[in-house]
N, C-alpha and C positions, 0 to 999 in steps of 0.2 A: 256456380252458386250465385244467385241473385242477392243484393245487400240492400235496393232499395225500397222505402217505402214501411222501414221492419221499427216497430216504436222499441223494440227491444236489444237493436246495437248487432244482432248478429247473424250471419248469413242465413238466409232463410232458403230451406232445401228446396232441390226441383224435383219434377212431378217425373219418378221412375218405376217402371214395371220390373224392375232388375231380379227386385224379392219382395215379392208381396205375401202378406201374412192375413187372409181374410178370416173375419169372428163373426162365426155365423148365431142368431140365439134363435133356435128351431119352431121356439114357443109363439113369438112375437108374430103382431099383426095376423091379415088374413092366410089362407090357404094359396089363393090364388096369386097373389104377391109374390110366397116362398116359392112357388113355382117358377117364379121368373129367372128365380137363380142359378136356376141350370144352365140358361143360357150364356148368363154370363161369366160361370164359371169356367166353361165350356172358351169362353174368348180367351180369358185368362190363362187357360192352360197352353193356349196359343199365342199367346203376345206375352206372356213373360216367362221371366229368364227362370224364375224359380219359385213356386207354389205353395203356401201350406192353408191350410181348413183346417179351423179349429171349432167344433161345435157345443154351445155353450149347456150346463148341463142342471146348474142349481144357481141362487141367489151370489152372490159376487164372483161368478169363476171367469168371469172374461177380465176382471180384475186382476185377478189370483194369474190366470194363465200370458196378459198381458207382462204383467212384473215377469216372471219367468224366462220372457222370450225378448225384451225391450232391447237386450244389449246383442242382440245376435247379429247386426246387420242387416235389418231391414228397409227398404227402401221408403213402404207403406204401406201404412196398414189400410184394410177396409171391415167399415162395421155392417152387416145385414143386421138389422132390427132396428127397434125404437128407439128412443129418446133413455130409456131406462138403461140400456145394453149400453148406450152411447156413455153414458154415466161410468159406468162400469169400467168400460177404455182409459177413459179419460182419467180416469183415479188409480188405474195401471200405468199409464203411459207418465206420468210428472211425479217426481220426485225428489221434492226441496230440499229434505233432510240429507240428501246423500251429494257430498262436492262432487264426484267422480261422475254427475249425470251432467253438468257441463261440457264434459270433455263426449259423452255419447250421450245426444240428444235424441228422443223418439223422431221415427219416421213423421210424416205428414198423416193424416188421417182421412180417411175421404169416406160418404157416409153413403151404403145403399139402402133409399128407406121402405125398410117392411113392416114399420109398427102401424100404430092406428092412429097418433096422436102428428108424428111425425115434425113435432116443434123445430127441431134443430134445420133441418131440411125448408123446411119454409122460410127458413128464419133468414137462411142464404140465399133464396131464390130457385132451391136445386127442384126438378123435378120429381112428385111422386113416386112415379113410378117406376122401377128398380133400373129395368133398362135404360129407358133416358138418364136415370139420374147417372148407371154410369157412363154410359155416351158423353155427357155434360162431366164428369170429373175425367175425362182422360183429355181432355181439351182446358183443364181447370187451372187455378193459378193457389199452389200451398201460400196461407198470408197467417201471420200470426196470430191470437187470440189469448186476450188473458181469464183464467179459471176463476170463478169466485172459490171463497175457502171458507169452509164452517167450521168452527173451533170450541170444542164443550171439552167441561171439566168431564173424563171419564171415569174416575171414581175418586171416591174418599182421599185415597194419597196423594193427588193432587198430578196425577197423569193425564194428557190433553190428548183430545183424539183432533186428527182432522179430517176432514170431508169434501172436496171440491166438488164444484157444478157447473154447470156450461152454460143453464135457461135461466135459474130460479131456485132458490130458495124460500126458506122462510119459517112463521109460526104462526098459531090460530086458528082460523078454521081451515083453509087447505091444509096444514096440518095434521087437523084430525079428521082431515075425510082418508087424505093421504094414507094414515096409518089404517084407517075402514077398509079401505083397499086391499089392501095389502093383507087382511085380516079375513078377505070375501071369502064367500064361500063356495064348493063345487060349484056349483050352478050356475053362480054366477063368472064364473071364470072361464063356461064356455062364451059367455058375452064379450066383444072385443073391449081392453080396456078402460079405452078414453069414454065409450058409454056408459060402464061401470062409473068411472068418473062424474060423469053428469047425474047417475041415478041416484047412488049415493050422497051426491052435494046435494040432489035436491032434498031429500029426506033428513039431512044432515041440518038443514037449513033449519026445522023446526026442534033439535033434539041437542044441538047444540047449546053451552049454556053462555058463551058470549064471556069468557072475563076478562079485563082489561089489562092489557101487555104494557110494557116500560121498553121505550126504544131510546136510543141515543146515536147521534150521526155527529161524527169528527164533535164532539163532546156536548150538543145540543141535545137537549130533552123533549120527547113524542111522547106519545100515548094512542094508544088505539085498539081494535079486538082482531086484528091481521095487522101483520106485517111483511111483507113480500119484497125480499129481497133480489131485485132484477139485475140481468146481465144481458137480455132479450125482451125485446119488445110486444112479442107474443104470447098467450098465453092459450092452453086447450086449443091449438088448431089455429084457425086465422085470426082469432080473436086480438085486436092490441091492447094489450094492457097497460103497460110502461111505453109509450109514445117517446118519453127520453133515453131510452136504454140503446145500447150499441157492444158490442159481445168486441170491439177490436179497444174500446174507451179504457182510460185507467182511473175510472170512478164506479162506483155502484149508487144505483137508486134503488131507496126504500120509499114503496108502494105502503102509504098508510091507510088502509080502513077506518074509520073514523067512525060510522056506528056500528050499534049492538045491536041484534035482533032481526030476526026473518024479514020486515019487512024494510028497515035500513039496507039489509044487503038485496032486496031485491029492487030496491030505488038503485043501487049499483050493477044489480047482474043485467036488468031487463035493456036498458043502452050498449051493454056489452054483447049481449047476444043480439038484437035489429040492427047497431049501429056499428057494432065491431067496437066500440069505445066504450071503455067504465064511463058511469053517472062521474057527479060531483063531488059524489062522497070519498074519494081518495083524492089524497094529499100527496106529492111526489120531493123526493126530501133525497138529493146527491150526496153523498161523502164516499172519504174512502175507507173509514173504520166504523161499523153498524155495530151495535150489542143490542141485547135483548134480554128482558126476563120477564118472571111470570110464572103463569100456570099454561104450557102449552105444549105440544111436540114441533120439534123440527122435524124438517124437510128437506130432502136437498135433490130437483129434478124428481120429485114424485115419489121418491125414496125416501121411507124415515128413519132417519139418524139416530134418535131421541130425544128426551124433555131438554128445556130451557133449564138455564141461561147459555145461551152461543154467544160467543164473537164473529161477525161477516167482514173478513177483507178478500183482497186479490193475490191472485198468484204473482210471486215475485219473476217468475220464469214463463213464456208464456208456451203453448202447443201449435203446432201447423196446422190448419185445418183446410180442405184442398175448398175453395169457390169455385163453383160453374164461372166460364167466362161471360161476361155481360153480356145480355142481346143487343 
């Protein structure tokens, strides 16, 4: 066990094939992708010591099936899919509420990406495509990583849900394209998602009504019609969004939108898409406790959670997450 280099005080696991637990989501990304996984399953059944495929089936089951299997002795796990499935893992694999997950920490997580959007993957430097990328994690280094955490009242009697993220959160209008999404219809779900993504933003852009959010960061007062809670510098692909964000930091940046209306946010999207960088219209505002309210849905990684008011901090515990080794 390696100790340094860990902002979290404790041994940080090595990279083993001993028991590997892979979570396949069959849905995600291309065709030709999910193909590639034969290959590498095929490796796996040859270089490690013990195997299991879990194939994912409905909305949070790699969650559901992660909690399940977390304390068995796993070496590592590995995700096949997007950024959504990644989500999913990652809110199976940590869990705050329980003392006894100190003592059995989740394995490392190493990511092979099949989705379309493929944030997380980028975010690290790993390579597209499935093979490489795990060529690139068997040669990788597990380093730690803290979760963001979304926190809404969940009903009336005063019950809190929580929610972590790896990319992004937030409220506004990713928000409400988010929950569009998620809402599409057949047809358009033969579309890969991160283009749904774009088709709907753009449409969303005129139909959207813009109403103004109340933000607060370590006890400072915003305002704006987005608020985007980063943990990743990226956002939809190579795009950088939060230029100050770092997934290993123990702060979060809230990305404020500052105007309203189709064509305030297109003075913000149109340098985001030629330049890879938001306009001027967003304001970049560090702390380590974000609130929000309003009239809007959260988010958390593309997934909607529910309406406002949330609380945004960090995981007190953080997860391994396997890095390709530098070139």
């Amino acid at each position: 066990m390696e100790k340094k280099n860990n902002p979290a005080g404790a041994a940080i696991p090595s990279l083993s094939l001993a028991k590997v637990l892979l979570i396949v989501n069959p849905a995600a990304g291309s065709r030709l992708k999910r193909k590639k996984l034969g290959r590498i399953i095929e490796h796996l059944r040859r270089a490690a010591s013990s195997l299991e495929i879990i194939y994912t089936t409905a909305v949070r089951d790699a969650t559901r099936l992660v909690k399940e299997k977390r304390k068995d002795g796993w070496t590592l796990f590995l995700c096949a899919g997007g950024d959504g499935t990644i989500n999913e893992i990652v809110n199976g694999m940590i869990d705050e509420d329980d003392p006894a997950s100190d003592q059995t920490p989740s394995p490392p997580l190493g990511i092979l990406p099949t989705g379309t959007g493929n944030g997380l993957a980028r975010e690290i430097g790993l390579p597209l495509d499935p093979w490489k990328a795990y060529q690139a994690l068997l040669s990788g280094t597990a380093k730690p990583i803290f979760l963001g955490r979304v926190t809404r009242q969940e009903n009336p009697s005063g019950a809190k849900a929580h929610r972590y993220f790896v990319l992004l959160a937030g409220a506004g209008f990713d928000g409400y394209v988010s929950g569009w999404v998620e809402r599409r219809s057949a047809l358009l779900r033969k579309i890969p998602k991160l283009w749904v993504y774009f088709i709907l933003g753009f449409i969303g852009l005129f139909v959207y009504r813009y109403p103004i959010l109340h933000f607060t960061a370590d006890g400072a007062s915003y305002t704006g019609s987005t608020g985007v809670v980063a943990r990743a510098r990226l956002i939809a692909g190579p795009f950088i969004f939060s230029p100050l964000s770092d997934l290993r930091a123990r702060s979060l940046i809230l990305c404020l939108v500052k105007p309203a209306g189709p064509l305030g946010y297109f003075g913000m999207l149109l340098p985001l898409l030629f330049r890879r960088k938001p306009g001027k219209e967003v304001q970049y505002v560090e702390g380590k406790v974000i609130e929000a309210a309003g009239e809007g849905i959260i988010h958390a990684d593309g997934e909607t959670i529910g309406p406002l008011p949330a609380r945004f901090t960090l995981s007190e515990k953080p997860i391994y997450l396997v890095y390709p080794k530098p070139e």
